[in-house]
C-alpha positions as CSV (number, residue, x, y, z in Angstrom):
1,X,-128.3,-145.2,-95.8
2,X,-126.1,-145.8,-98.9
3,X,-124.3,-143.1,-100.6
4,X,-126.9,-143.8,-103.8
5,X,-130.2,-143.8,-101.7
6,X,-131.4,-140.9,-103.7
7,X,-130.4,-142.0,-107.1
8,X,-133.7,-143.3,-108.4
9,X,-135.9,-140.6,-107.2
10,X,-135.4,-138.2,-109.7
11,X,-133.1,-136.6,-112.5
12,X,-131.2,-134.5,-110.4
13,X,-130.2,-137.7,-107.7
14,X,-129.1,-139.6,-110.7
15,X,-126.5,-137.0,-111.8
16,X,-125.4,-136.4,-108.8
17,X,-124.7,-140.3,-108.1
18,X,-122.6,-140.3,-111.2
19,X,-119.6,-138.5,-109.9
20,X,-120.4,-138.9,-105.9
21,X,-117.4,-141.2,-105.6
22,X,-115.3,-138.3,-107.2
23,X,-117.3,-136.2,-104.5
24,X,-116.9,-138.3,-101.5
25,X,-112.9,-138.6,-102.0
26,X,-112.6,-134.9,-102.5
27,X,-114.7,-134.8,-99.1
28,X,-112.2,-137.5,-97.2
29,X,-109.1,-135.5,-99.0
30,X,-110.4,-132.1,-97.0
31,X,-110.2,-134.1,-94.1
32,X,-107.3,-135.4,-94.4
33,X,-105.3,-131.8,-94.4
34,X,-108.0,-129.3,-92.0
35,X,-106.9,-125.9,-92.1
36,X,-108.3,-123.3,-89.1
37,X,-109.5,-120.1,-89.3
38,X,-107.9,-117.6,-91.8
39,X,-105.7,-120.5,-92.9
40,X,-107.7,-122.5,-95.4
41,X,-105.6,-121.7,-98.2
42,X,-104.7,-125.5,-99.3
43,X,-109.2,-125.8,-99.2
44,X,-110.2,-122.5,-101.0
45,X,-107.6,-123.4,-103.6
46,X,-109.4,-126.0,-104.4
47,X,-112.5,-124.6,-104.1
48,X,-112.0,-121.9,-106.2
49,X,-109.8,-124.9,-109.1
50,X,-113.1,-126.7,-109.4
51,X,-115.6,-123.9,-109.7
52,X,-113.5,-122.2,-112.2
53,X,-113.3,-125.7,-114.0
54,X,-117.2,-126.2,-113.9
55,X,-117.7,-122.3,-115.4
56,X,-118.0,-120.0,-112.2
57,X,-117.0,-116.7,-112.1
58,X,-114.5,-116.8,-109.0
59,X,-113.9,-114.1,-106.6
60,X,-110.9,-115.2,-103.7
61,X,-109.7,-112.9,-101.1
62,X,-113.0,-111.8,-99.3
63,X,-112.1,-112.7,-95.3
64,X,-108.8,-113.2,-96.6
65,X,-109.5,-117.1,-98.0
66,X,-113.1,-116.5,-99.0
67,X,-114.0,-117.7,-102.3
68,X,-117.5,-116.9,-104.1
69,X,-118.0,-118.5,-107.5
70,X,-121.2,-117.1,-109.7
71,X,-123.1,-118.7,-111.7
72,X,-125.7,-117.2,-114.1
73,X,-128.4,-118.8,-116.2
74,X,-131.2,-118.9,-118.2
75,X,-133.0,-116.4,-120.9
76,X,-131.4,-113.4,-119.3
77,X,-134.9,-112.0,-118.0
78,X,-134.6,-113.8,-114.3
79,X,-133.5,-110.6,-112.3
80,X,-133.1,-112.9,-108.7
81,X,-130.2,-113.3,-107.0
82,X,-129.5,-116.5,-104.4
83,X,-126.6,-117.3,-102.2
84,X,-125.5,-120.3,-100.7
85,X,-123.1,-120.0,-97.7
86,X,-120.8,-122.9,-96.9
87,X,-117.4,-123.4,-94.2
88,X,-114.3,-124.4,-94.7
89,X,-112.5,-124.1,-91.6
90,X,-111.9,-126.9,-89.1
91,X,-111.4,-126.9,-85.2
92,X,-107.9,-127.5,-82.9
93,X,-108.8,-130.9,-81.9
94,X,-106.8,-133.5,-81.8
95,X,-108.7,-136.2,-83.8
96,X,-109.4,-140.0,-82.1
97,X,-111.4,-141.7,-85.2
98,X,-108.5,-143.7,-86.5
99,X,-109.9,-143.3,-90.2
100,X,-108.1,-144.2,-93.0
101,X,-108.6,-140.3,-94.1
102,X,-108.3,-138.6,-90.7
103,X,-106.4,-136.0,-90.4
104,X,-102.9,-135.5,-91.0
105,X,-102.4,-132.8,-88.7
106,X,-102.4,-133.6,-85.3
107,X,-104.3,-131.0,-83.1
108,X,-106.6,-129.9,-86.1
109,X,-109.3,-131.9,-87.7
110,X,-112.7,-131.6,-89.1
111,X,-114.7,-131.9,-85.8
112,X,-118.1,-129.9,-87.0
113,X,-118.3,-131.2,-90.6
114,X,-117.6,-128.1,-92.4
115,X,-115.0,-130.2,-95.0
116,X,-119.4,-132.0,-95.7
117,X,-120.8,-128.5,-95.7
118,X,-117.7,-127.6,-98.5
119,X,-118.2,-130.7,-100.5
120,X,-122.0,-130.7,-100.2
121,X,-122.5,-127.4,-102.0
122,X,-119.6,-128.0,-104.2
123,X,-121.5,-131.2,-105.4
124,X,-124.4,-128.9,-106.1
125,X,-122.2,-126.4,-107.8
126,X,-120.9,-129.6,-110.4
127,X,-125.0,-130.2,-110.9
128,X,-126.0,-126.7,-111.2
129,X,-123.1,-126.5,-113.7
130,X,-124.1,-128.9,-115.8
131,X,-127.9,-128.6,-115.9
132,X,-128.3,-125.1,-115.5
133,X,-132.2,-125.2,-114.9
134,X,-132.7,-122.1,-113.6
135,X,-132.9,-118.4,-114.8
136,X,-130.9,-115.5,-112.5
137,X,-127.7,-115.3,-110.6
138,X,-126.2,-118.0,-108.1
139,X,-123.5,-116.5,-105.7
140,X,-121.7,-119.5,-103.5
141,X,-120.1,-118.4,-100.4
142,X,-117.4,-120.2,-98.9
143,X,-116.6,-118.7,-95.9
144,X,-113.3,-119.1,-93.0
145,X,-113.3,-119.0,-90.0
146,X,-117.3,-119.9,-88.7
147,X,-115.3,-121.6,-85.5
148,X,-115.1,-118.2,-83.1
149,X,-113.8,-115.8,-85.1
150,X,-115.9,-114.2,-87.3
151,X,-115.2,-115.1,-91.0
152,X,-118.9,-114.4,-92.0
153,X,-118.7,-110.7,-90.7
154,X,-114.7,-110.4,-92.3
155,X,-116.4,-111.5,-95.8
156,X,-119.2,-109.0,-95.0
157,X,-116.9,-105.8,-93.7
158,X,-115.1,-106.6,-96.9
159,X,-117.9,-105.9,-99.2
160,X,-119.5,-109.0,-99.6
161,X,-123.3,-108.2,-100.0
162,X,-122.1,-104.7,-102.1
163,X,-119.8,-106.5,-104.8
164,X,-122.7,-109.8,-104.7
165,X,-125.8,-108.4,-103.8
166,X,-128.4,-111.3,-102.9
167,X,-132.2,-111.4,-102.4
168,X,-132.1,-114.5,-100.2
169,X,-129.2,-116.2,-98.6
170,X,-129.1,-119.9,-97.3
171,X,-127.0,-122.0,-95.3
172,X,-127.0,-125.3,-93.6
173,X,-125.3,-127.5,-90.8
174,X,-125.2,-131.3,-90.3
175,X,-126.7,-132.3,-87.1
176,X,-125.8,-135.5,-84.8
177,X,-128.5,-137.6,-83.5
178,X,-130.4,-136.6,-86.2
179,X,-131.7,-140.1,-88.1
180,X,-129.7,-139.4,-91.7
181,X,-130.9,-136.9,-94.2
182,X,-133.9,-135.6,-92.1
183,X,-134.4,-131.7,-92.3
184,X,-135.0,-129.1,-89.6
185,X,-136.1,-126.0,-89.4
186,X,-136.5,-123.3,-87.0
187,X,-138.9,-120.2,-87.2
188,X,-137.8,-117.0,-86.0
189,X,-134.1,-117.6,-83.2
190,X,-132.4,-120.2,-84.1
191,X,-129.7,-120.4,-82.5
192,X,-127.8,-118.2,-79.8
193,X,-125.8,-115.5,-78.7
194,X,-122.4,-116.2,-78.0
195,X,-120.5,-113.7,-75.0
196,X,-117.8,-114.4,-72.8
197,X,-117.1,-112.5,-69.7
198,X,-113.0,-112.8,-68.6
199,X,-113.4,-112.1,-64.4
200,X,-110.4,-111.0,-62.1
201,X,-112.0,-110.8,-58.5
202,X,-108.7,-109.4,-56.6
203,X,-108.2,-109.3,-53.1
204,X,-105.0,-109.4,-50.5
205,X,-102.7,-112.6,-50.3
206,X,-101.4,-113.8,-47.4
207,X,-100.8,-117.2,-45.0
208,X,-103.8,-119.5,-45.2
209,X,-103.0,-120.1,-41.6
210,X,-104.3,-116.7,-40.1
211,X,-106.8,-115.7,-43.2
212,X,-108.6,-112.5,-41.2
213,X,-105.0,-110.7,-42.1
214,X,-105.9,-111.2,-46.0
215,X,-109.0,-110.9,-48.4
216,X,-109.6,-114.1,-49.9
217,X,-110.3,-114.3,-53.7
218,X,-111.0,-118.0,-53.4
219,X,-114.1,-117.8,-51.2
220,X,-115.7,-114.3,-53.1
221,X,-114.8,-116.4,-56.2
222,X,-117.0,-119.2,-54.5
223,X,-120.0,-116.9,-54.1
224,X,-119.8,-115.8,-57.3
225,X,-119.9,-118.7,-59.0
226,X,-122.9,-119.9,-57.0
227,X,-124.3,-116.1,-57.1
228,X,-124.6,-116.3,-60.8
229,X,-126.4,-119.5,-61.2
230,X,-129.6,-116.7,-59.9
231,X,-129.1,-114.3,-62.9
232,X,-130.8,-117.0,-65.2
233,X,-133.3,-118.4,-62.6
234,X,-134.8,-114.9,-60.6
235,X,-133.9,-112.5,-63.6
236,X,-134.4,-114.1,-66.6
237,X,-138.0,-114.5,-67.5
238,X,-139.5,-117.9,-67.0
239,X,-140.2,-118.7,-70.9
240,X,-137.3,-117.1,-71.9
241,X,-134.0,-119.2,-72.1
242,X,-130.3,-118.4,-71.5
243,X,-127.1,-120.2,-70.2
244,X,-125.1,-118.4,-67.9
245,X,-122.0,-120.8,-67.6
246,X,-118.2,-120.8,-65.4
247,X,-116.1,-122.9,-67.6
248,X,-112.6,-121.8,-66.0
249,X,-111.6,-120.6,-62.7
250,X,-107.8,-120.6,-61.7
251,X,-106.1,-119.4,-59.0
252,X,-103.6,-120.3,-56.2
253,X,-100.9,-123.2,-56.3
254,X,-100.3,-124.1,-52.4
255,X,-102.7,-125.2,-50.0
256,X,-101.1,-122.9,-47.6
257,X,-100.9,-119.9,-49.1
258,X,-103.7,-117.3,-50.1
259,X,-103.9,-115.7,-53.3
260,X,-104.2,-112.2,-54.8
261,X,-106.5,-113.1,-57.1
262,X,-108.4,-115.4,-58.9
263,X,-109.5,-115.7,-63.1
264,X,-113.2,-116.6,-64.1
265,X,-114.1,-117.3,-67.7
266,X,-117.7,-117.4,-68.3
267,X,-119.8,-118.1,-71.3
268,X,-123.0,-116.4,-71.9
269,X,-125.8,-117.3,-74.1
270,X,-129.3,-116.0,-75.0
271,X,-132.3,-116.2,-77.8
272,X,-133.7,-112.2,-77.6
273,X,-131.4,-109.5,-77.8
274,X,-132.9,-107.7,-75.1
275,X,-132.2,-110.8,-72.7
276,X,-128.8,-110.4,-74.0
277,X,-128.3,-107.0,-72.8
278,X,-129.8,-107.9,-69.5
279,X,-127.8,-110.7,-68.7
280,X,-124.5,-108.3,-69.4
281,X,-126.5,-105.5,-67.3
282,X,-127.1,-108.1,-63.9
283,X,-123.8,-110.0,-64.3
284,X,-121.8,-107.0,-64.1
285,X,-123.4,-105.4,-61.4
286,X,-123.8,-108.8,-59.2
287,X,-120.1,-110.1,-59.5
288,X,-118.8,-106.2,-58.3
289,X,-121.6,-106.5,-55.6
290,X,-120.2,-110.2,-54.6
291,X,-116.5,-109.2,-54.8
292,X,-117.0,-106.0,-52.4
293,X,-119.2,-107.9,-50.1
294,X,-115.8,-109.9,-49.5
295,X,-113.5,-106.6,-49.4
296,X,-112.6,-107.7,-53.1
297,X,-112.6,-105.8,-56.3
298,X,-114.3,-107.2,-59.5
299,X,-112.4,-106.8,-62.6
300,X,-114.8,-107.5,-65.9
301,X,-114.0,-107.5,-69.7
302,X,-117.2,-108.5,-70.9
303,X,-116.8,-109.5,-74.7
304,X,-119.8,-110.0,-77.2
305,X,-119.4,-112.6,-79.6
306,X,-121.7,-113.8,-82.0
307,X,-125.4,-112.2,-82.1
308,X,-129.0,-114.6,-82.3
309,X,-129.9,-116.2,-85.3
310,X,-132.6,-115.2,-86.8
311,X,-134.5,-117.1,-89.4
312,X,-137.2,-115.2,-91.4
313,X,-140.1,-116.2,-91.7
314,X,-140.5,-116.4,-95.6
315,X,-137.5,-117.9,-96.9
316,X,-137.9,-120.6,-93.9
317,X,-141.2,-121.3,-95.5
318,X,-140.3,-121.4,-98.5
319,X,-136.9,-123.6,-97.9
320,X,-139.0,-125.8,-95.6
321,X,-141.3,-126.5,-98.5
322,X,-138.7,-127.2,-100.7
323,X,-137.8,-130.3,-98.5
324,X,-141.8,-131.4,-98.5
325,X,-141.9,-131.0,-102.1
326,X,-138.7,-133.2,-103.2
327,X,-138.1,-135.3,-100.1
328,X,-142.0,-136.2,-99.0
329,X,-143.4,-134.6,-95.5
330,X,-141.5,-137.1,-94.0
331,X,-138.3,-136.5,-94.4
332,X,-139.2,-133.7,-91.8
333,X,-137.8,-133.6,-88.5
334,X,-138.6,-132.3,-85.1
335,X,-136.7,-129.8,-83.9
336,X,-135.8,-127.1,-80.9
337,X,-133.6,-123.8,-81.1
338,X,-130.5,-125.0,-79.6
339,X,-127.9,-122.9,-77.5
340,X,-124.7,-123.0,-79.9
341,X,-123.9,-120.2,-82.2
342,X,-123.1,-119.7,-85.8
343,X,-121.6,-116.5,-87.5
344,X,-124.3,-116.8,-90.2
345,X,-126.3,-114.8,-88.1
346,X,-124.2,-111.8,-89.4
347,X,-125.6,-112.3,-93.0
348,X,-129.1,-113.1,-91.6
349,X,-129.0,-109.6,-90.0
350,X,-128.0,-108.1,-93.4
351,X,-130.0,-110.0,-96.0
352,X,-133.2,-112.4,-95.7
353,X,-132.5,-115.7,-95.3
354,X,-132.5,-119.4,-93.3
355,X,-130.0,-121.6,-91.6
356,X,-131.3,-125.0,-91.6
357,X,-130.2,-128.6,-90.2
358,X,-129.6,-132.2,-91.9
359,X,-129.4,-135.1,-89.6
360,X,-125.8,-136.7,-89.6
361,X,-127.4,-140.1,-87.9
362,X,-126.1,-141.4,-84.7
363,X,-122.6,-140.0,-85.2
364,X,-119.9,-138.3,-82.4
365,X,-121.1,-134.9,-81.1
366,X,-120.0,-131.8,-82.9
367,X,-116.6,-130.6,-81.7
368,X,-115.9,-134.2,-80.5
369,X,-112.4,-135.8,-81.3
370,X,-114.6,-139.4,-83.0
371,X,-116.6,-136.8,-85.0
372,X,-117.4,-137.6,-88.8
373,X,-119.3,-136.0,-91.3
374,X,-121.6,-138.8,-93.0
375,X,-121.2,-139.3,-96.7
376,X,-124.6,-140.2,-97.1
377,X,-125.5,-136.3,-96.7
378,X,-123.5,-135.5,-99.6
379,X,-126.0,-136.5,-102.3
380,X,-129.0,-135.4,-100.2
381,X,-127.6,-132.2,-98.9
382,X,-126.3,-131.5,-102.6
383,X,-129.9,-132.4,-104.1
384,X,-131.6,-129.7,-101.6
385,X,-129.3,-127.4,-102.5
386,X,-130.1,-127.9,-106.2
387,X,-133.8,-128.1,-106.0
388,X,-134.0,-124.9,-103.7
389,X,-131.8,-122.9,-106.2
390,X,-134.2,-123.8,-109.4
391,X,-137.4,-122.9,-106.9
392,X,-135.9,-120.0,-105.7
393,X,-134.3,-118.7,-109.6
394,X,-137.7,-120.3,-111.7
395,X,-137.5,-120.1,-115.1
């Protein structure tokens, strides 16, 4: 797909495709310098430049290097307010694409796309400047730190929703494997819950040559690992879904000697808040059960991270249809709630809303060091964005 696919299909494509090159290299120049969580100052500068230069009203320092510009238009008597939400912040990953523009920093780059998700809705920002087809208020949010820490909720605990109040808030994420420019929606979860559980199971070290003088934590570790891999299969209801997964365990350095203890890290994810809470309840009690079954003790700091997302049901209608209407039924795109997580579930939980997908084509995985975003979203992505916000504020 070319970067101009779009261009004869309607007015909006073709003003887009007259400054997408401009576009495209402001995308390539946010990869080239990523910035992690809390750190995007470098991006929310210029963020914040060119909305100010197209007319915004700029806000900066929500989450520390939030920036939401506000745009408003029309006859004055369109009382509706939309947001937008779109990342800035990029991963710790030491990038392998070898791209002219990759990053300059080694050990951070733009491994989930979020320097697309930036330029896609600045794009529609410069089009919504200049046409200004709509009558209410446009709040863009351009959030840090989506990657594990909570930027959405930081923007929100500092008064995000009181100081820009919104009727409906949207957001969207470039999917690989997706063919290019297809949509997808989800009714209802989304996407998951994100918990991790940090497990000490101590015992008593000692000689690995006479063992029945110690308590091993290597063996009760054993059990528990395979132990756990139950709490999804015999608690968990059978058309429910939930990952319970051991992504670390460390302990001991000679093959002779038997350890105090050993460290678990587990991740923990769910669709239904109450599977949530029962997946905390049974893994607690099974890996204490486990340890003292061994003469071990079970140490748990069980963390919750990011809550279900939760698309409602009228604005995924309605953003659904906006795809059907300016794309054709076909640009439609099967798809499944999938078991990441996304810190846009905090604003779903405080205003209506939907958190759709774009396919990036058969790019990288997310979070994979060969991961690009794909240009050819940038008009497409920026085109949606336009169309929904003239639906959504109509004249």
């Amino acid at each position: 797909m070319s970067l101009a696919t779009a261009a004869d299909q309607d007015a909006t494509a073709r003003h887009i495709a007259g400054y997408l090159p401009d576009m495209v290299a402001l995308r390539r120049d946010i990869h080239r310098h990523p910035e992690l969580g809390y750190q995007e100052q470098r991006t929310s500068d210029l963020v914040a430049a060119a909305l100010s230069g197209w007319g915004y009203e700029v806000h900066r320092g929500l989450g520390g290097t939030g920036v939401v510009g506000t745009l408003r238009a029309g006859s004055g008597s369109g009382s509706k307010v939309l947001g937008i939400r779109a990342d800035m912040d990029a991963l710790p990953i030491l990038e392998t694409t070898g791209l002219d523009y990759a990053s300059q920093h080694p050990g951070r780059m733009h491994a989930c796309g979020h320097d697309g998700h930036t330029t896609t809705l600045l794009t529609a920002a410069r089009c919504l400047a200049e046409t200004r087809a709509f009558d209410g208020t446009l709040h863009l949010i351009f959030q840090p730190a989506e990657e594990g820490l909570g930027g959405a909720l930081k923007m929100m605990q500092d008064g995000l929703f009181e100081l820009f109040p919104c009727d409906q808030v949207f957001g969207l994420h470039n999917m690989p494997g997706v063919p290019t420019g297809k949509f997808c929606f989800v009714d209802g979860a989304a996407m998951a819950s994100s918990d991790t559980a940090l497990l000490r199971i101590r015992g008593q070290g000692g000689h690995g040559a006479v063992p029945d003088k110690a308590v091993d934590p290597i063996v009760a570790s054993a059990a528990t690992v395979m132990a756990l891999q139950t709490v999804v299969s015999r608690n968990v209801a059978p058309l429910d879904t939930a990952v319970v997964t051991v992504g670390s365990i460390h302990g001991g350095e000679a093959s002779n000697v038997i350890p105090d203890a050993v460290e678990m890290k587990l991740t923990i994810r769910a669709f239904q808040d109450s599977t949530r809470d029962l997946l905390e309840q049974r893994i607690g009690a099974l890996v204490r059960a486990q340890a003292e079954s061994f003469g071990a003790t079970a140490e748990l700091d069980y963390q919750r991270g990011y809550p279900v997302l939760v698309n409602h049901d009228g604005p995924t209608a309605f953003a659904r249809q906006v795809a059907v209407d300016h794309f054709g039924a076909d640009a439609l795109h099967p798809f499944a709630p999938i078991p990441a997580s996304e810190d846009f579930a905090y604003m779903l939980q405080q205003v209506p809303g939907c958190y759709l997908f774009v396919g990036n084509g058969p790019s990288a995985n997310l979070h994979n060091p060969a991961y690009d975003f794909n240009d050819a979203l940038l008009p497409v992505g920026a085109r949606y964005w336009v169309k929904l916000t003239e639906a959504f504020l109509t004249a």
